[in-house]
N, C-alpha and C positions, 0 to 999 in steps of 0.2 A: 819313256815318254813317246807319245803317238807322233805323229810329223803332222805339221801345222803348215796347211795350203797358205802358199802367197800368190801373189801376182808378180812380176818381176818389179813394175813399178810402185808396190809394196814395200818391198825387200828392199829398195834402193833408199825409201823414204824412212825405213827401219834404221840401215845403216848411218842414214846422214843424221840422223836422232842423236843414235849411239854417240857417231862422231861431234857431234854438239855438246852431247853431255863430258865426255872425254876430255875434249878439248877446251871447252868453255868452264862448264857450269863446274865442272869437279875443283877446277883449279878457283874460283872466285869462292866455294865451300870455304875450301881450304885457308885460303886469308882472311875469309869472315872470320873463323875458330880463331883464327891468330889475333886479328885485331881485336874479337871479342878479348881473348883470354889477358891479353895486356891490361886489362881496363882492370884487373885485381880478382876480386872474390866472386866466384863462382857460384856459389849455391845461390846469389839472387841477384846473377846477370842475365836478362831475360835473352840480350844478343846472342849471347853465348847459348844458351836454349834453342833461339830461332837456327843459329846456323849450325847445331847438331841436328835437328829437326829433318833443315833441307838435306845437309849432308845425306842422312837416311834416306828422306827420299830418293836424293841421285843416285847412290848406291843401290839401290834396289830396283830401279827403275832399268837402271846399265847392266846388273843382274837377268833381269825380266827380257830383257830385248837379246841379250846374248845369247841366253838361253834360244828365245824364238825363233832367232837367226841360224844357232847350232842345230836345230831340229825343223828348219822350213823346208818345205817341198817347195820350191819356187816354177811358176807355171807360169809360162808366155802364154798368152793366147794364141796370138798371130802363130804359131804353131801347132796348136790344135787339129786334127782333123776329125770333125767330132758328127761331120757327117750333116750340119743342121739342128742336131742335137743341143737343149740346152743342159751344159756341162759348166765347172766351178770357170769364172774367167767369162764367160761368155758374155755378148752386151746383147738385151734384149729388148724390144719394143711391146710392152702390150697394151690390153684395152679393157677398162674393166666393164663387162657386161652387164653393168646394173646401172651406171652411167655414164657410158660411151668415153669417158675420159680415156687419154691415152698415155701413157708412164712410159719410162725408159733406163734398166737399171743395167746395171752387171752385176755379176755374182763374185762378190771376194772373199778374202779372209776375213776376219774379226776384226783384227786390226784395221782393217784399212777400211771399214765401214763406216758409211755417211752418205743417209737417206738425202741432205741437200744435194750431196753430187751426186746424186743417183748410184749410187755403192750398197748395194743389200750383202748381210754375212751370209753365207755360206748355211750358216746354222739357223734362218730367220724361217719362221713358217710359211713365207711365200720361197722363199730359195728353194727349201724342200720340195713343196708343191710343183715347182717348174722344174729338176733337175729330171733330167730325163725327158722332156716334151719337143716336140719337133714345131713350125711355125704351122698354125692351124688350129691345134689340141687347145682344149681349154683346157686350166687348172684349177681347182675348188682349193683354196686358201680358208685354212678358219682364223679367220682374224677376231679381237674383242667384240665386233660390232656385232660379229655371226659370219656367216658362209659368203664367202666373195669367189666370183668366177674371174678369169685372166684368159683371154683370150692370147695366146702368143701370135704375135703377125710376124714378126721376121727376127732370125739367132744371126750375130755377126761373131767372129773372131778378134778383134780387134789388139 
């Protein structure tokens, strides 16, 4: 399996996941199945259903993230020296030259993406378009709507 970029504060919010599902939700599974299984016959206890259900979910879920965790490349930015360069990690400021609006993202992992908090993946067609751009360069994104330009104004490390 390929190594999957994080952030450090990625990794940290992965972990404390983990630790939730571990500590919490595995164990409340757990005496769902019990309490269900007391209530008698099984084949049309629907409880017993739901909490084998979640069970899988959590399992799989605590699966899923260990994995991620086993195979993260974890990257500080605030270490970086990337020169100015937009690189994965970076916080950038741009403007979109068709409406002068002005956007503010960084570049993460998958996981940790979310366009409210300004978090673009790594893998999104604007990520791409700006990986490698210095503050100045425009970027041509093809987005659904058609061709958007990005002006990049200023790359921080943060």
């Amino acid at each position: 399996m390929s190594k999957i970029p994080l952030t450090v504060k990625g990794a940290e919010r992965l972990r404390a996941e983990l630790q939730q599902l571990k500590a919490v939700e595995r164990p409340k599974v757990i005496s769902a199945i019990a309490e269900a299984r007391s209530h008698g016959d099984l084949s049309e206890n629907a409880e017993y259903e739901a909490a084998k259900e979640r069970q899988g979910f959590v399992e799989g879920r605590i699966k899923e993230i260990d994995s991620k965790l086993a195979n993260a490349q974890i990257i500080d930015p605030k270490l970086l020296d990337a020169d100015g360069r937009c690189v994965f990690g970076a916080t950038l400021n741009l403007e979109d030259q068709d409406t002068g609006t002005q956007v503010c993202y960084q570049i993460v992992g998958e996981d940790e993406a979310d366009i409210k908090a300004g978090k673009i993946s790594v893998n999104s067609p604007i990520a791409r378009a700006l990986i490698g751009k210095f503050a100045g360069d425009i970027a041509q994104v093809q987005a659904p709507g058609g061709l958007r330009e990005y002006e990049v104004l200023d790359v921080r490390y943060e």
